[in-house]
N, C-alpha and C positions, 0 to 999 in steps of 0.2 A: 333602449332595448326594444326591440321589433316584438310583436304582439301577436302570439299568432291564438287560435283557441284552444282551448282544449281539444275539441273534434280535430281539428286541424294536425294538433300534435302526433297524436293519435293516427291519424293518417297516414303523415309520411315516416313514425317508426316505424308500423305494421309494415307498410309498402318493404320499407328499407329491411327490414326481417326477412319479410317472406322472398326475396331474392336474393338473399345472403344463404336462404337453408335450402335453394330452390335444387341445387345438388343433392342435397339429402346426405351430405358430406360435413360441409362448412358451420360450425357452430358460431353461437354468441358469444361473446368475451365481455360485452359491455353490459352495466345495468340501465333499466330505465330511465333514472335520474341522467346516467352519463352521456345515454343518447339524447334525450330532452335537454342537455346542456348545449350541445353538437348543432341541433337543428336551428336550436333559440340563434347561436353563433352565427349560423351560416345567414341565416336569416338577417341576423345586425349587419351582415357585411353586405348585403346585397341589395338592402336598404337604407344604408349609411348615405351621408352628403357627401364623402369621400368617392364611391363609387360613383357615386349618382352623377357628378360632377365632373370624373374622367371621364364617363361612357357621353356624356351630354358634347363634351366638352370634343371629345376624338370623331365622333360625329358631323359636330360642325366644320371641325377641320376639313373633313372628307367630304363635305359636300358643299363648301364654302364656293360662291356665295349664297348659293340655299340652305336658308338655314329650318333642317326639319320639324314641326307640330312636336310639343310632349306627347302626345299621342302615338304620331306614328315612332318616335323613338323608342317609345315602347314596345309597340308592336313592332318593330327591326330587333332589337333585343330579344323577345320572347322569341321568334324564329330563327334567329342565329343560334341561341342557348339548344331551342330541341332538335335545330338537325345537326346542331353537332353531336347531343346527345344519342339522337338517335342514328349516328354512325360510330357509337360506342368511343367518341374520341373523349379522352379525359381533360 
């Protein structure tokens, strides 16, 4: 199970709220516990050796025969994840 902190958790429920009611329409349905269950999940899958291991793994394919630093795999991943997020694709 991925470890996130307390602060941490806390964080991205709040976040995850406050743009859920940012209509001033949309209510909560879920309790705290159900969301801290949700986050903790996303969290294992994203730092699972299952994941870890496709994205490392599709990577190398794609740029075979360079094969990229853990480092910058990472950093290719975090900016793929926010500008797709940040063009609201799901």
């Amino acid at each position: 199970m991925a470890i996130l902190t307390a602060r941490q958790l806390d964080e991205v429920r709040q976040a995850l709220v406050r743009e859920l009611t940012a209509d001033g329409v949309t209510g909560i349905n879920f309790t705290k516990p159900q969301v801290n269950a949700a986050i903790q999940a996303v969290e294992d899958v994203l730092t699972g050796a299952a994941l870890q291991t496709a994205l490392s793994n599709a990577m190398n394919t794609a740029t075979s025969p360079l094969v990229l630093t853990a480092a910058q795999k990472k950093l290719l991943v975090r900016w793929v994840l926010r500008s797709r997020f940040d063009r609201g694709n799901d």
